[in-house]
N, C-alpha and C positions, 0 to 999 in steps of 0.2 A: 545421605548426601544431598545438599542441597547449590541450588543452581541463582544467578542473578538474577534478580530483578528484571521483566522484560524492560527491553530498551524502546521507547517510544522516538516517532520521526518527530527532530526538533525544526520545527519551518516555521520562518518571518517574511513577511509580509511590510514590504516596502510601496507606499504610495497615497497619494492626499486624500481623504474621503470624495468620492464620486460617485453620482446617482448607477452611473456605468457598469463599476463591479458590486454593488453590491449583492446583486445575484451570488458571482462566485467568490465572494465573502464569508456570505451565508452558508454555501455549501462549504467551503475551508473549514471555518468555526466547529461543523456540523461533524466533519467526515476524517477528522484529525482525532486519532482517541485520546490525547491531554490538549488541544485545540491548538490556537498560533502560540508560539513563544513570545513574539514580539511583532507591535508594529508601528514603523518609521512611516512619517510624510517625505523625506527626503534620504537618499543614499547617504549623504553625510552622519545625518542623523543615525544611523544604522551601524554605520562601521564606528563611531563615536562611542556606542552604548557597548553595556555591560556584553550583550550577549555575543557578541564579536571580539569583547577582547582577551579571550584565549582559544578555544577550538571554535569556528563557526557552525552556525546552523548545518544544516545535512542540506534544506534546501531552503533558497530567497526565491520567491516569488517577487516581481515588479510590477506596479500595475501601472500601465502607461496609455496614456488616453492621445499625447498628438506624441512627434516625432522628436523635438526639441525637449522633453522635457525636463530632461534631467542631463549635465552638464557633462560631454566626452570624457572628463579627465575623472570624476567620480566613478562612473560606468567603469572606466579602467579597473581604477582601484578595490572594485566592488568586485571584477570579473576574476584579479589577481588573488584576493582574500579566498576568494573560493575558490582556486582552482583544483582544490581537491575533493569538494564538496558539487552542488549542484543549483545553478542560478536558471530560471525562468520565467522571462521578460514576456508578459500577456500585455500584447496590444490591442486597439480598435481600429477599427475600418481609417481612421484618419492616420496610421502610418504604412499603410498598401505601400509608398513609394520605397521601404525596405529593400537593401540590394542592391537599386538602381543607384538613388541619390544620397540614401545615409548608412552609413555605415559602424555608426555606434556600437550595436549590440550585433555579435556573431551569430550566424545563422542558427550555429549550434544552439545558442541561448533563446533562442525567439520564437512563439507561437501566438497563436490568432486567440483574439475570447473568445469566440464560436468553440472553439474546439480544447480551449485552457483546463477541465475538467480531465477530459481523456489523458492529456498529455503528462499532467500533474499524478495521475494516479497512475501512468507507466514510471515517473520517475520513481515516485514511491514505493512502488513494486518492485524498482531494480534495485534500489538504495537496502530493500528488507532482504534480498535476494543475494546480499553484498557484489553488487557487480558494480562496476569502474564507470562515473560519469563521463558523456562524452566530452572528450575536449572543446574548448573555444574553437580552436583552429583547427580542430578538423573537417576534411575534406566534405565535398559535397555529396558524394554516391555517402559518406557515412550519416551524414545529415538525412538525408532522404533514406535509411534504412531504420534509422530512430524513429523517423517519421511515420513509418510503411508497420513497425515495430507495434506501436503503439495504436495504431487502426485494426490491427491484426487481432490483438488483443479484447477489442470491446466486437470485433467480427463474431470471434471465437465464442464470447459468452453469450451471446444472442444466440448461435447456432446451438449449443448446448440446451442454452435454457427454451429450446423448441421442441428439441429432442425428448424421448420419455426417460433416459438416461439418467439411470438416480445420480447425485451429486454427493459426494464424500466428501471429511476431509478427516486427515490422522494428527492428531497435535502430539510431539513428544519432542523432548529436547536431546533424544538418543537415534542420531541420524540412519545409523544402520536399521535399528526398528523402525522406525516410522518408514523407510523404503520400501523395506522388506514387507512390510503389511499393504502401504500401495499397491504393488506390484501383486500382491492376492486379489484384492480388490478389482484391482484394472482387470484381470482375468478372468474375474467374477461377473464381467460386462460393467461393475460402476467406474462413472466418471469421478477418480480419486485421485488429490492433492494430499501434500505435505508439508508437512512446517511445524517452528514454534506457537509458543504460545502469543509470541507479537505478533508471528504472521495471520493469524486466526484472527487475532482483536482487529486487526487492520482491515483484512478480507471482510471479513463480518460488516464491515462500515463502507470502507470506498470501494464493495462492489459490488455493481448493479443487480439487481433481483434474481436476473436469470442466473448469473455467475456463483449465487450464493449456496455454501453448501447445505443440504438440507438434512446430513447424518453427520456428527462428529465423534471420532472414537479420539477421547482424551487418554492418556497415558498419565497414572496418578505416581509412578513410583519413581522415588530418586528426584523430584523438584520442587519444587516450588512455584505456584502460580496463582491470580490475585481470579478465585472463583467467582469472588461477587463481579468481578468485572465481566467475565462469561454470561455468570446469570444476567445480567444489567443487558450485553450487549446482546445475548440470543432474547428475551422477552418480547413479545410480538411477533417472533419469528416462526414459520412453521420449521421448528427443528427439533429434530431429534441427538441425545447424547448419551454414547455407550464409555462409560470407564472404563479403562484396560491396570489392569495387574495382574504382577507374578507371583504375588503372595496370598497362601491361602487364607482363608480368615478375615480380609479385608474388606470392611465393611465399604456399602456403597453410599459414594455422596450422594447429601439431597438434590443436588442441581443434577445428580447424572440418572435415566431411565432406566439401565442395563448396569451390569457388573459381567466385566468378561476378564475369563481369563486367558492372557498373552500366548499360553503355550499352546492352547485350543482354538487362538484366534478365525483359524479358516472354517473348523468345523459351527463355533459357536457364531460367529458374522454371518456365514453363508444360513444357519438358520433363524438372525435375528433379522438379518432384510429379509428373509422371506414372507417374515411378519410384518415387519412397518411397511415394506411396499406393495404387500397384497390390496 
C-alpha cells in the first residue's frame, strides 16, 4: 500500500523588491521545502496570475513598507480570494498608525517585520496541523490569542532546547501508531512529537535549533516517502534515525542508524537511547 506524495506549503509572496525585506526573503526562500511558488510586485498582479486562478496558495504573504501602498479595493479582493486560505500582511515601522487611522488590512491579517518570521512559521505549523485560518473579521481577544499563540510557541522551544530533555520525533502516516509510540516515549521522560513525513521536512527547516528533534523513528511500512530528501535535509545535523518495521527480514535503509522492530518498540527504544544519549 502506498500513500501520496507529501504535500508541500504552497506560499507567494506579494511585493516590490525592497532593501527592507530582503532579510525575510531570504529566510522564505531558505526555510520553505519547494521555496516561494510565486512572486507578485502588485496584488493585482497576483490574483491575475496562473497560480490564483483555480485553488489559491495556502498562504500570501504582503510585504508592505508604508500604509498606502497598495489600493483598499485590491486588499479587498485579495482578502476575499483567500478567505479559506491564509494572507499575512508584514509591515515596517512606517504603518504603526494601523487601527487608529487605516483600516485596510484586518488585524487578523497583519503583523510587524520584527516578528514576521515567528508569526509565518505558526501559520505554517497550523496550516500542516490542518487547523482553520483565523478569520478576517475576527474579534479581538481572538486576534490577540493567535498573537499570544504563536510567542508561546518560539517560548516553548527555547525552554526545551535548554533542558537536557532528549528531543524525539515519530514520522509515520499511521496515526494510531505514531500516537501510540509518542505517548511511550513521552513516558520514557523524551520530549516527543508526531507527524507525517511533511511535517518532519518542514520541522526540520523552519525550526529553530533548540526545537529540532535530535532522534527520529521513521516508520518504513505501508508508504512512501522521498529518502533523499530526509537525507538532504538531516546532513549537518546532529541526528539520529531509527527505522521501524513489522516485517521480519526487512533490510535496514542506508540513511537510517538502527532497524527496530514495531512490536518491540518499548523494549528496543528504551535500550537504543540508552545508547545514543549516554
Amino acid at each position: 500500500m502506498t500513500t501520496a506524495p507529501a504535500r508541500f506549503p504552497i506560499v507567494a509572496v506579494i511585493g516590490p523588491p525592497s532593501p527592507v525585506f530582503h532579510p525575510l526573503q531570504r529566510w522564505l526562500a531558505d526555510a520553505l521545502p519547494k521555496g516561494v511558488a510565486g512572486s507578485f510586485r502588485t496584488v493585482h498582479d497576483a490574483l491575475a496570475s496562473s497560480l490564483f486562478a483555480a485553488q489559491p496558495p495556502d498562504l500570501v504573504v504582503v510585504l508592505r513598507e508604508y500604509p498606502d501602498q497598495y489600493p483598499p479595493a485590491d486588499v479587498s479582493l485579495l482578502i476575499g480570494r483567500m478567505i479559506f486560505s491564509r494572507v499575512l500582511c508584514c509591515s515596517t515601522a512606517w504603518c504603526i498608525s494601523d487601527g487608529r487611522t487605516h483600516d485596510v488590512w484586518p488585524a487578523a491579517c497583519r503583523t510587524e517585520l520584527g516578528s514576521a518570521t515567528t508569526r509565518i512559521m505558526h501559520e505554517l505549523q497550523g496550516l500542516l496541523q490542518l487547523q482553520q485560518p483565523l478569520s478576517p473579521i475576527a474579534a479581538t481577544e481572538e486576534v490577540f490569542a493567535l498573537h499570544a499563540a504563536s510567542v508561546e510557541c518560539v517560548t516553548d522551544a527555547v525552554r526545551i532546547g535548554q533542558s537536557r530533555a532528549v528531543r524525539a520525533f515519530v514520522m509515520s502516516d499511521d496515526i494510531s501508531l505514531r500516537s501510540t509510540l509518542q505517548s511511550i516515549l513521552n513516558a520514557a521522560g523524551i520530549q516527543a512529537e508526531s507527524g507525517s513525513f511533511e511535517v518532519l521536512t518542514t520541522l526540520l527547516i523552519l525550526a529553530s535549533d533548540p526545537a529540532t528533534p535530535e532522534i527520529v523513528f521513521v516508520d518504513i511500512d505501508g508508504g512512501e516517502f522521498h529518502s533523499e530528501v530526509l537525507s538532504k535535509k538531516t546532513s549537518g545535523k546532529t541526528l539520529r534515525i531509527a527505522a521501524l518495521t513489522g516485517f521480519p527480514g526487512t533490510p535496514r535503509p542506508q540513511w537510517a542508524d538502527e532497524l527496530l522492530d514495531k512490536y518491540e518498540f518499548s523494549l528496543q527504544a528504551t535500550s537504543l537511547l540508552r545508547r545514543w544519549t549516554a
